[in-house]
N, C-alpha and C positions, 0 to 999 in steps of 0.2 A: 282287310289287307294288313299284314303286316307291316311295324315302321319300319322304315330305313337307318340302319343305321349310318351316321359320321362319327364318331369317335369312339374304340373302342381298347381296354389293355386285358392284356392275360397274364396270368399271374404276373403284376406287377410290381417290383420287391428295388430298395434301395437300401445297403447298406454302408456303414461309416464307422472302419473299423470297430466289427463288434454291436454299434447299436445297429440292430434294426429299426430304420425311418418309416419305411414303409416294409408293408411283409405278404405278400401273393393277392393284390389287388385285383380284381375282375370285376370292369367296368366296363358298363355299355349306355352310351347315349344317341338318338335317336335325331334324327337331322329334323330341325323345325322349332327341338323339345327347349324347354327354360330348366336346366336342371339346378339345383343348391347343393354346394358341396360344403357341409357342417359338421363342427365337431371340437371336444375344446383345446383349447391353446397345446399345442406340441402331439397331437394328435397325428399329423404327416402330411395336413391340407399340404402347405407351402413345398414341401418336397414333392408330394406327388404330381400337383399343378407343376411343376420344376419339369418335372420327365415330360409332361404333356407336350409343355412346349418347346422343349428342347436343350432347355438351360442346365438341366440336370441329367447325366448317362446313368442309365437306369444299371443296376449290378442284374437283375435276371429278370425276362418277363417282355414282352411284347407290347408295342401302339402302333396300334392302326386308325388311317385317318381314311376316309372315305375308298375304303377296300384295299389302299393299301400297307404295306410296312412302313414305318416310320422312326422306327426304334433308334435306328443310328444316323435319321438326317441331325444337322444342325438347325439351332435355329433358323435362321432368315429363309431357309430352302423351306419349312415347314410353313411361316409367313405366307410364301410364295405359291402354298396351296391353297391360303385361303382361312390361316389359323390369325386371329389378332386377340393381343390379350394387356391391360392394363396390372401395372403392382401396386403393392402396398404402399410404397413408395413413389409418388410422384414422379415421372420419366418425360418431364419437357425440357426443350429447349429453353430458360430461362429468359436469353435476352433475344430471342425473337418475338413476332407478335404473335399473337392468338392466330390471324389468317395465317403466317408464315407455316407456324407449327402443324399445323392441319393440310398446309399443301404440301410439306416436304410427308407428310404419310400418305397422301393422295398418290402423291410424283411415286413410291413405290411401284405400286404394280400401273401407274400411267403415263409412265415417260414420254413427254413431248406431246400429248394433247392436253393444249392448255385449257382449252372448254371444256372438257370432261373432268379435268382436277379440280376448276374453278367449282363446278355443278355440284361435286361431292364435297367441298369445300364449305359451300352457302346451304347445301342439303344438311351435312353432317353440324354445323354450328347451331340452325335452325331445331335441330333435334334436342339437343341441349338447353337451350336459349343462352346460345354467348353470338347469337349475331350480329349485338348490338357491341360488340365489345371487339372487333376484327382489329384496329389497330392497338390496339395496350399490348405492348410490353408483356408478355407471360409471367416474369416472375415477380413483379409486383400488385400480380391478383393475389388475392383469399385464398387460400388455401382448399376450400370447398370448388372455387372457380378452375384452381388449376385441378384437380381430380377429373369436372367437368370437361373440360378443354383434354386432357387423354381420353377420357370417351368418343370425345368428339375426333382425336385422331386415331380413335381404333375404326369407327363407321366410316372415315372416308376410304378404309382399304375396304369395302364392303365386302366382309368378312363372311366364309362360310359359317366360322366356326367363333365365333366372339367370349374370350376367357376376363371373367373382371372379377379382381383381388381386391376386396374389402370397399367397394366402389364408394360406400357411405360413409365411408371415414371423415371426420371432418364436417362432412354437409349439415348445413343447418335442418332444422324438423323442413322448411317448405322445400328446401332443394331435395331430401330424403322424399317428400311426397310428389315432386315434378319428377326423379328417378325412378317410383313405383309404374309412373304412369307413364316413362319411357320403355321400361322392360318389355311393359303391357302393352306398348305399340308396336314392339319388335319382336315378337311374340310370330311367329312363324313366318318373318323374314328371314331370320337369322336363328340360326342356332347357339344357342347361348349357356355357359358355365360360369354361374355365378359364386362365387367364395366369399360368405357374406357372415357379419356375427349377432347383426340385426334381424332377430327373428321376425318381428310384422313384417319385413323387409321379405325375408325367403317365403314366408305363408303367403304374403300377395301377389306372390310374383312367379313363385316356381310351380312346374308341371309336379315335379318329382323331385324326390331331395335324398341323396347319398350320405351315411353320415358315417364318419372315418373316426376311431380311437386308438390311440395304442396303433399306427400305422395300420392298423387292420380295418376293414368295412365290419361295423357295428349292425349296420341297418339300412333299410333303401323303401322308400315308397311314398305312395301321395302324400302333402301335408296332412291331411287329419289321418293318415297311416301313420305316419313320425311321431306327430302328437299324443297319441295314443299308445304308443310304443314304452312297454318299461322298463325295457334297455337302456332308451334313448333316454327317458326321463332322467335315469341314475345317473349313467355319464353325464349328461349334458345341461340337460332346461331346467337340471337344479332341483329336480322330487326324487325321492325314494320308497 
């Protein structure tokens, strides 16, 4: 049987006065899949993830999110189908707590059933391990902790479709290895795009891995398809 697909663009193209960002992207990800989206710095990851999710209006080119158009929703409508995605940048609530931040993403798509936000709440923390940590203050955790705690309020919107931008920034070696082994859990609950520069990170964890230069797709296939790859090699993992 073939996969289903959830996310797909057709020639996806972003331009900025003149630079091409990105340039006739066609991507297709598969609902279930753990995909890595790689490639080195100013490559187009960040603008392309931009159009996926809404933040960035694409100049020519198509996204589709589980069979339908989505090229010209807004953000929070595309949310609303079930798309959740973490940045580079840390995006809490600083002076609420850990529980607060995680139920105001619950309260999204659960308005007014308190037991079901509470569930995804104590579920989505426990997946992390900050459920010891519910009343602190958000912005005076670690910096690794608050990366954590966005994870944690991308899972309680239980997300079709889960977008995480550089998740391992920051994380200590064991938080990076309790992340491997969260991916690895959510591994055909969720559908997941990860944007990572941690390579043992994308080898452990992804189905399949994309890899974008120069705005354009380089290459796409299993890791030890990647790794082997002498494209990829030049641009990227540093051999020629």
């Amino acid at each position: 049987m073939a996969a289903v697909s959830l996310l797909s663009t057709v020639q996806l193209s972003k331009h900025y006065a003149g630079l091409q960002a990105v340039s006739g992207v066609d991507f297709d990800l598969s609902a279930g899949q753990v995909r890595a989206l790689i490639g080195p710095n100013g490559a187009g990851k960040t603008t392309f993830v931009g159009m996926l999710c809404g933040r960035i209006p694409a100049t020519t080119g198509t996204v589709w999110f589980n069979g339908q158009n989505i090229t010209r929703l807004p953000a929070h409508k595309r949310m609303a189908l079930g798309m959740a995605y973490t940045f580079q940048i840390t995006s809490i609530f600083a002076r609420l707590s850990v529980h607060e931040n995680v139920a105001l993403a619950a309260r999204r798509l659960h308005t007014g059933d308190k037991h079901r936000v509470e569930a995804l709440v104590q579920q989505a923390l426990q997946r992390v391990n900050l459920q010891d940590y519910q009343q602190q203050i958000a912005g005076v955790m670690s910096y690794g902790h608050q990366r954590l705690l966005e994870i944690a309020m991308g899972l309680a919107q239980s997300p079709r479709l889960f977008i995480l931008d550089e998740p391992t920034q920051g994380l200590t070696e064991s938080e990076v290895a309790s992340f491997i082994e969260l991916i690895r859990s959510l591994a055909g609950e969720t559908t997941i795009l990860l944007i990572e520069h941690n390579m043992d990170v994308v080898m452990k964890t992804a189905d399949a891995i994309t890899v974008l230069n120069f705005g354009e797709k380089l290459a796409e296939g299993t890791p030890d398809e990647i790794r082997a790859n002498d494209a990829v090699q030049a641009a990227y993992l540093g051999k020629s």
